[in-house]
C-alpha positions, -999 to +999 in steps of 0.1 A: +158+153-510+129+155-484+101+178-487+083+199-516+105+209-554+094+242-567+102+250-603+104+284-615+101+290-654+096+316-679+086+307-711+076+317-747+061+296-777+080+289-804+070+287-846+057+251-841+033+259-817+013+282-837+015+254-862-008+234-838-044+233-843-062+244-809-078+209-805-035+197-808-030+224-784-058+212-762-047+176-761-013+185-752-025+207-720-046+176-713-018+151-710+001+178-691-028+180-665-032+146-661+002+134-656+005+164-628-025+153-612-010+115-614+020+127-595+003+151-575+023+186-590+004+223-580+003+254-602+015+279-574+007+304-603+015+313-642+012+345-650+012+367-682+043+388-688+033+399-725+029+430-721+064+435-701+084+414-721+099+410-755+111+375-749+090+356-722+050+355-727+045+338-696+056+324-666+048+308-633+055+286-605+053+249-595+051+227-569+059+190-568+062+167-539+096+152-545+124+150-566+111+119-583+078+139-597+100+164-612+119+135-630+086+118-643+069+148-652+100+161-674+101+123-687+063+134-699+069+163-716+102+149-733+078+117-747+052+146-757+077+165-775+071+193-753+102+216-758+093+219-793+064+240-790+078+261-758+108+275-751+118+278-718+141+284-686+135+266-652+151+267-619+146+240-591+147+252-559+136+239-523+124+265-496+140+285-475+137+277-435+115+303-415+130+295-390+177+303-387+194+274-382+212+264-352 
């Protein structure tokens, strides 16, 4: 698959999280930020949705060069036990021609 991923996700912490102390928390985000920077992975944009919804704090957008950054970066957050502390839903998508075919 040529070109750019994006990743949609929205997103909430779970009970362990706010087990974490904020230096935890920070260390975590840390490894996150370098492994995207490694692979070359953009925040298009997160966003707050707190304060419009009862079951997704946050979410956002991301965009990674190839199919193979999506696979490491998940690999990452799987080693860093990741899901454990957020709870989330993500869909992979690929965009859209300006241009109509043909």
């Amino acid at each position: 698959m040529a070109g750019p991923i994006y990743k949609s996700f929205h997103a909430r912490w779970t009970e362990a999280w706010y087990q974490l102390t904020e230096e935890q928390r920070e260390a975590l985000f840390g490894k996150m930020n370098e492994t995207a920077e490694r692979l070359g992975v953009k925040s298009v944009v997160i966003c707050d949705s707190s304060w419009n919804s009862e079951k997704w704090l946050f979410w956002g957008v991301e965009e990674y060069p190839d199919m193979e950054a999506v696979q490491e970066y998940t690999k990452v957050l799987v080693e860093l036990n990741w899901f454990r502390y957020c709870d989330s839903e993500t869909l992979l998508g690929t965009r859209v021609p300006s241009e109509p075919a043909g």
